[in-house]
C-alpha angles and dihedrals in degrees: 000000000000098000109095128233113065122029119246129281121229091251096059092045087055084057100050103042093039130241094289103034080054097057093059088044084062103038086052092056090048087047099054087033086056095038101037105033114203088337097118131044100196110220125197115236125194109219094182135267095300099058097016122190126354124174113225131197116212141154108173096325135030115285109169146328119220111201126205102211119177102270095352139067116221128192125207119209118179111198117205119215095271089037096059082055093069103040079053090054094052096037111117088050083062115086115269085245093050083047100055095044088045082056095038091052117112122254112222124171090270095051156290101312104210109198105201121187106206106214111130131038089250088058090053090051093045082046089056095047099054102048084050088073088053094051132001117245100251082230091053095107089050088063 
């Protein structure tokens, strides 16, 4: 996951990030793929090998990182200025856990970088819900 050239298969990414930690990385893919049809095409970046690969999902703006971490997933999500407005109004819907790393994010010029590690089936909700205030779910009249 950290050695440069092609990126990496599913099954390379189930073994770094562990069975579990798989399953959500899965489950988070269904999930855009359902809520947001033929919207993203997610791209593999190479970070170096420090950071190794990550797979985005962007349109025009940034929607959304998923990181493959040894024995953990991980999700970036980077909040503009009106977006951080939003996530402020639906906060206390959000878990206690979801809430304190969404206070504890840095802050850069290009916005507020949440770090989310998905590890639990409240965190995928709280990850949906999110990135629904950075793009509506194209089935989101039909609910």
């Amino acid at each position: 996951m950290t050695e440069p050239g092609n990126p990496p298969a599913n099954s390379a990414v189930a073994d770094w990030v562990g069975k579990d930690a798989y399953k959500y990385w899965e489950l988070i893919m269904q999930l855009i793929e359902q809520s947001y049809p033929s919207v993203f095409t997610p791209e593999w970046l190479y970070g170096g090998k420090k950071h190794g690969w990550s797979l985005r999902y962007k349109k025009n703006k940034s929607f959304c990182t998923l990181i493959p971490e040894k024995n953990r997933f991980a999700l970036l999500i980077v909040f503009g200025t009106e977006e951080r407005g939003k996530v402020e109004a639906i906060k206390n819907c959000l878990a206690k856990k979801t809430q304190k790393e969404y206070d504890q994010a840095t802050t850069y010029h290009d916005g507020k970088w949440l770090l989310l590690v998905i590890d639990t089936d409240r965190v995928v909700k709280d990850v949906m819900l999110l990135l629904a205030l950075k793009r509506r779910p194209i089935n989101a009249k039909d609910a």
